[in-house]
C-alpha positions as CSV (number, residue, x, y, z in Angstrom):
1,X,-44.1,-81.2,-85.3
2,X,-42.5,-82.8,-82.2
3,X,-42.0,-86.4,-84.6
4,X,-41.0,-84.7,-87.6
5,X,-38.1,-82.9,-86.0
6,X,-37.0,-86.1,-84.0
7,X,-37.5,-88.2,-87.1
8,X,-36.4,-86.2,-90.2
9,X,-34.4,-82.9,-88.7
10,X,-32.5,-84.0,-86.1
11,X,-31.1,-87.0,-87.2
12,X,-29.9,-85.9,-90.3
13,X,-28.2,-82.8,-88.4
14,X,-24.1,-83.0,-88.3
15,X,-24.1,-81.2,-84.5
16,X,-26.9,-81.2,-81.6
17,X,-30.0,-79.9,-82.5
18,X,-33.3,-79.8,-80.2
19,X,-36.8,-78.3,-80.3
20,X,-38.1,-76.5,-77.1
21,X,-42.0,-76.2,-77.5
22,X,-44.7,-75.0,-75.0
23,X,-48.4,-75.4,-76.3
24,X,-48.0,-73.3,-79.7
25,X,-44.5,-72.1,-79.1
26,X,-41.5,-73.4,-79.9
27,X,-37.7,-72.3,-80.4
28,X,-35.2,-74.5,-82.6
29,X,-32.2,-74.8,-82.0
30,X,-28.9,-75.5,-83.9
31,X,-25.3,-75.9,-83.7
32,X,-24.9,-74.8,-87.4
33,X,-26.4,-71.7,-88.5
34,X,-26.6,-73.2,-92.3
35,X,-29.1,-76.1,-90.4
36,X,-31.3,-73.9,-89.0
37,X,-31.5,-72.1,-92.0
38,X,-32.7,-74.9,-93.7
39,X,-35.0,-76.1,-90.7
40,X,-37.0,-72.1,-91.1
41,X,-37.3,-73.1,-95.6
42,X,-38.7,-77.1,-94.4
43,X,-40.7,-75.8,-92.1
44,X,-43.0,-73.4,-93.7
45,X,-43.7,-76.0,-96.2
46,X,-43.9,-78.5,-93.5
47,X,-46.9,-76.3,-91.8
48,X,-48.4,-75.4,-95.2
49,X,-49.2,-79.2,-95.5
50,X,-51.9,-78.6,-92.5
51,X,-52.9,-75.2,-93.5
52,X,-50.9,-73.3,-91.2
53,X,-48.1,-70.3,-91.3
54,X,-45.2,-69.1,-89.5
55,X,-46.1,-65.4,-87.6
56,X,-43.6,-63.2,-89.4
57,X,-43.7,-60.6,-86.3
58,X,-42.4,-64.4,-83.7
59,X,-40.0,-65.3,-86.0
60,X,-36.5,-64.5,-85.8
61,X,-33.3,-66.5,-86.8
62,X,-30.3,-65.3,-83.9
63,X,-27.2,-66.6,-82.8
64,X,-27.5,-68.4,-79.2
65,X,-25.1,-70.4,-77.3
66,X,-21.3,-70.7,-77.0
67,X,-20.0,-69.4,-79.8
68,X,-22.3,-66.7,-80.1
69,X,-20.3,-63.9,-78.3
70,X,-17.2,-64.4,-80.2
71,X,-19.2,-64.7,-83.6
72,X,-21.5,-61.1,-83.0
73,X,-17.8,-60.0,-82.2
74,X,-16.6,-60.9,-85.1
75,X,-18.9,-59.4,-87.3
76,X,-18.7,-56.2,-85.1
77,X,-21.6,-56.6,-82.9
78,X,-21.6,-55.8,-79.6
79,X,-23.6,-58.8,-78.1
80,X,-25.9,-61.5,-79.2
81,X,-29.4,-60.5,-79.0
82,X,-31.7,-61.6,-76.2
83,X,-35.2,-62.8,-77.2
84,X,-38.6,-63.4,-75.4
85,X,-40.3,-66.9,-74.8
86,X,-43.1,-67.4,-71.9
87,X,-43.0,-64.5,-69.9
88,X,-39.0,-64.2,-69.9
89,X,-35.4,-62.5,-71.7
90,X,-33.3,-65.1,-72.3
91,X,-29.7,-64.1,-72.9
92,X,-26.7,-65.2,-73.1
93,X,-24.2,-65.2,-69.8
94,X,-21.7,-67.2,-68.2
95,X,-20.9,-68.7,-65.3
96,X,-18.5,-68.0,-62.5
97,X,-16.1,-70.3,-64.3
98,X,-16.7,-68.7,-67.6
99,X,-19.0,-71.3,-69.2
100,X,-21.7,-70.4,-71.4
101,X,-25.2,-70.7,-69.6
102,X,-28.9,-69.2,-70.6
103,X,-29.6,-66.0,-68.1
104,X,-33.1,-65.6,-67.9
105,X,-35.1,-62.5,-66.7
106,X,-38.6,-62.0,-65.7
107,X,-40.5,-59.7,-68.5
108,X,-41.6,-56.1,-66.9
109,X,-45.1,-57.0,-68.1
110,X,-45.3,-60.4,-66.7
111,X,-44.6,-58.7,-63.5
112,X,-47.0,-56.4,-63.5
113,X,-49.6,-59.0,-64.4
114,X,-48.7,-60.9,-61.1
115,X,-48.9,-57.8,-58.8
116,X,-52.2,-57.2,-60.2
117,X,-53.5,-60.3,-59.6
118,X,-52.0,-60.6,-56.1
119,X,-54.4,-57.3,-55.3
């Protein structure tokens, strides 16, 4: 997966592009929502060569990053959605100077796991 998307994806990309991946995991990411778009149609053929699928129910194509307040705006949304990856929300914030940056929160139920396990 890793040398396919260095490889194939990510150099023919016209912005940035980069793949964050933990074990199983991963999250793709795209300055142009028509690449990503076709990164999620080359993909499930791309794990149907090893006999594999994508999990419907941990899939999800969203607008994330700079633009993507203005942009749910403009289509009359009132944020970009968060989503879930290891134990955290990830949404989007910005700094004290008004840049974009990635506010993460701890999940309620990774919390709980911890205070169980402290007992």
């Amino acid at each position: 997966m890793d040398l396919w998307f260095e490889r194939r994806l990510e150099k023919s990309c016209r912005g940035n592009a980069f793949l964050v991946r933990y074990c199983d995991d991963f999250i793709a990411n795209f300055e142009h929502e028509d690449e990503g778009h076709c990164f999620r149609r080359d993909l499930t053929g791309q794990l149907a060569a090893f006999d594999l699928e994508v999990e419907p129910s941990k899939t999800a194509e969203q607008r994330f990053g700079t633009l993507a307040t203005s942009d749910c705006h403009r289509d009359g949304l009132r944020r970009p959605l968060t989503f879930s990856f290891l134990g955290l929300t990830h949404y989007v914030s910005r700094s004290r100077r008004g840049r974009f940056v990635v506010g993460r929160k701890t999940e309620p139920q990774a919390l709980q796991g911890e205070a169980r396990a402290a007992r």
